[in-house]
Legacy VTK file of the C-alpha trace (Angstrom):
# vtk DataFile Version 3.0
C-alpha trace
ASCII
DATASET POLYDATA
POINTS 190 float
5.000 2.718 -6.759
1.257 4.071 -7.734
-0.775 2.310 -9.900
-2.544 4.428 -13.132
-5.307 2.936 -14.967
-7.890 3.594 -17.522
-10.327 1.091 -19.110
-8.043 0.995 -22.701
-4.979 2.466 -24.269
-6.154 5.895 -26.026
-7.311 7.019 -22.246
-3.705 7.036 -21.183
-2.402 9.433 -24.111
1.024 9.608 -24.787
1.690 8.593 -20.999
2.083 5.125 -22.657
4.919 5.937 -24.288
6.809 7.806 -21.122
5.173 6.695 -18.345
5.882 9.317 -15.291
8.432 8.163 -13.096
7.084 6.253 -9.784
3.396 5.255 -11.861
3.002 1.856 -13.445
0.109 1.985 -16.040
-2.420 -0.839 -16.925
-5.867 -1.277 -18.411
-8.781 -2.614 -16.789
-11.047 -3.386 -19.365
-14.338 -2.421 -20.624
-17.190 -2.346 -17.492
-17.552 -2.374 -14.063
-16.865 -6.644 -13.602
-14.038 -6.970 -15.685
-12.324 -3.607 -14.516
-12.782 -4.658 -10.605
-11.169 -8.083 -11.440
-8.508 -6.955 -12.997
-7.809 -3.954 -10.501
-8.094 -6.627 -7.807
-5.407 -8.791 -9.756
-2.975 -5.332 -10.339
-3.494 -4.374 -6.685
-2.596 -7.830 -5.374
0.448 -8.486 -7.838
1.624 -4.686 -7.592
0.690 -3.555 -4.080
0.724 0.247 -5.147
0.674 2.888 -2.585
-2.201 4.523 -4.398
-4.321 4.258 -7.283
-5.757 7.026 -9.728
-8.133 6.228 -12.746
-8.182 7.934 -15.984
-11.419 7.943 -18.521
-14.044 9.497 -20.550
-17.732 9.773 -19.312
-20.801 10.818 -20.897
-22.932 13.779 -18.921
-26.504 13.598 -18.003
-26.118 17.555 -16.869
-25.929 20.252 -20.031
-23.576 22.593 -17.263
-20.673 20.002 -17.815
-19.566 20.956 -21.359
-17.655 18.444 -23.568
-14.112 18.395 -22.110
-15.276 19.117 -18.947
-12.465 17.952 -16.217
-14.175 17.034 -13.194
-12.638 14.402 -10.209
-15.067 11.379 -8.894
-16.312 12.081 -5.155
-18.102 8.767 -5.716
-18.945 5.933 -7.758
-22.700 4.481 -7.220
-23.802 1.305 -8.725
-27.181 2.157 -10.334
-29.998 1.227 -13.020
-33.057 2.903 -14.404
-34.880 -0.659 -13.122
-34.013 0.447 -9.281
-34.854 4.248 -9.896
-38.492 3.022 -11.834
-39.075 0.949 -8.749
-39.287 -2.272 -11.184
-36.190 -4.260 -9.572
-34.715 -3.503 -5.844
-30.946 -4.353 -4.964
-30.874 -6.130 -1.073
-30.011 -3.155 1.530
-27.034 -5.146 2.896
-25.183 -4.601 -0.806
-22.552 -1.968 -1.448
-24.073 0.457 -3.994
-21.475 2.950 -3.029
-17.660 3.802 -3.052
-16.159 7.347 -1.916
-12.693 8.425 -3.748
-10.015 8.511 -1.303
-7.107 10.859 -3.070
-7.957 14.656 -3.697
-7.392 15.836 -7.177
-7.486 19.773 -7.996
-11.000 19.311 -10.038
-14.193 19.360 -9.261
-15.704 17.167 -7.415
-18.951 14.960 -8.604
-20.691 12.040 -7.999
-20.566 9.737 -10.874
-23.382 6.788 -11.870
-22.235 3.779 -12.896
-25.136 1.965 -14.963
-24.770 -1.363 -16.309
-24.450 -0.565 -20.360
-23.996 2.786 -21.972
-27.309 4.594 -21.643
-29.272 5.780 -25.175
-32.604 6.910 -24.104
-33.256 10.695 -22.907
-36.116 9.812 -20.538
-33.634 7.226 -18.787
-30.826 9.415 -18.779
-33.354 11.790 -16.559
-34.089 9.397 -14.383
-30.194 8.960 -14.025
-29.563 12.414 -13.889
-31.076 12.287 -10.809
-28.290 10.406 -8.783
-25.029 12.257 -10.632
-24.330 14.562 -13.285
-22.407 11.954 -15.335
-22.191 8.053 -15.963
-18.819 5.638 -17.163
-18.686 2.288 -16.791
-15.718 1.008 -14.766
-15.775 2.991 -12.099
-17.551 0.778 -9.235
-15.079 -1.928 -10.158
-12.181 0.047 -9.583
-13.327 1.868 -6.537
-14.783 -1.480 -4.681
-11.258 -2.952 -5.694
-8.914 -0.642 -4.122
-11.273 -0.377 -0.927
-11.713 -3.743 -0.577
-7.638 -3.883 -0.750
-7.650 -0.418 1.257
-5.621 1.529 -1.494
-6.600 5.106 -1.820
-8.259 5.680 -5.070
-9.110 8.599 -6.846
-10.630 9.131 -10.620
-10.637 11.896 -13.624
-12.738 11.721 -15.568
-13.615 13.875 -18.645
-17.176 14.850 -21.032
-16.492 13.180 -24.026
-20.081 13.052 -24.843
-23.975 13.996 -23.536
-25.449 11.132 -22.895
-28.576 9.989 -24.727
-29.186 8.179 -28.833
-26.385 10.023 -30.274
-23.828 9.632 -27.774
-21.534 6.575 -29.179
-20.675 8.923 -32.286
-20.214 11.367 -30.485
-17.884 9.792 -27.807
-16.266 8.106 -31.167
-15.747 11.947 -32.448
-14.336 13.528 -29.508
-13.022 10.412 -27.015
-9.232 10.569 -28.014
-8.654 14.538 -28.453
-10.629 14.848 -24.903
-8.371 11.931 -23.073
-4.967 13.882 -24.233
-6.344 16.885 -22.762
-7.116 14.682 -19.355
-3.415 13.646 -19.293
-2.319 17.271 -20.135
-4.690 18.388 -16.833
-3.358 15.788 -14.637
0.408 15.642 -15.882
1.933 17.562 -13.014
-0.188 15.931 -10.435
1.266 12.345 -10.852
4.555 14.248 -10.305
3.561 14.533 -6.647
LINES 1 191
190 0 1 2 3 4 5 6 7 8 9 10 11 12 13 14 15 16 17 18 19 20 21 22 23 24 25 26 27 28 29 30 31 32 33 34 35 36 37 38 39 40 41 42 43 44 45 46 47 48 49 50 51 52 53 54 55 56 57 58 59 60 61 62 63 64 65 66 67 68 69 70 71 72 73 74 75 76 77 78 79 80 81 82 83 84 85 86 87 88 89 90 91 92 93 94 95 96 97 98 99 100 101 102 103 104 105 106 107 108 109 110 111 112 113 114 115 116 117 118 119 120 121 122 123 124 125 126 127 128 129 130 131 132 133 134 135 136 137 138 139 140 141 142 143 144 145 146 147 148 149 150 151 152 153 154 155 156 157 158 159 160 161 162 163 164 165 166 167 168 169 170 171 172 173 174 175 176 177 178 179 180 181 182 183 184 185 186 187 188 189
């Protein structure tokens, strides 16, 4: 059995309703705490052979267009405090998790900030460490490799990031996350 999640129900699509044969789906939540609790309680009550996220991300980089499929080489625990210098995280904590499943998109690094990020200048700063930022990714990532459960994440541009980007994502989140499913439909067949 493999395990698919997505922070809440419209990011699974009509996969809710017929959920592919082999894949139990769940929710983690909204952020990066709640979604690495509750991944840590579905891996340890489940004990799936693998786990793949599904979810909607905002992009810092104008080459990833709205819709824009792309697959998370990494997740990377990050605020605009540590890149302004103005707060420091000790060097012995994990700040980093690397996907371990392939998935036929391509590949990017993804920020994981601690709320939804609304100013341009900070989304620079951000822009610096990926080309996009969600919110639950560290959680799940640190879960499944701290249970040693390969883990792998789609994500797709639902908005740019910056003051307008809650609308936007409101606009576009649900039409974008059926198209997700649609893209990664025949790979949960494998």
């Amino acid at each position: 059995m493999n395990l698919l999640l997505s922070a809440f129900p419209p990011e699974l699509g009509d996969l809710l309703n017929s959920p592919p044969p082999g894949w139990l789906l769940a929710c983690t939540g909204i952020g990066a705490i709640e979604a690495a609790v509750t991944t840590s309680r579905l891996l340890s009550e489940n004990h799936p052979a693998r786990v793949l996220f599904l979810g909607t991300c905002g992009a810092y980089d104008d080459r990833l267009t709205l819709g824009a499929i792309l697959a998370a080489s990494e997740a990377i625990a990050i605020s605009v405090s540590e890149l302004r210098g103005t707060a420091f995280r000790p060097q012995s904590e994990c700040t980093r998790w690397a996907s371990t499943g392939t998935l036929p998109f391509p590949s990017h690094s993804v920020a994981v900030p601690p709320a939804i990020t609304r100013d341009p200048d900070e989304a620079q700063l951000l822009a610096t460490i990926a080309p996009v930022e969600h919110l639950e990714l560290t959680g799940v990532f640190a879960a499944c490799h701290a249970a040693d459960i390969p883990v792998a994440a789609a994500l797709v541009v639902a908005n740019r990031v910056g003051p307008d980007a809650h609308a936007e994502w409101l606009r576009n989140h649900a039409r974008v996350s059926r198209e997700l499913v649609a893209a990664v439909r025949d790979h949960l067949a494998h």
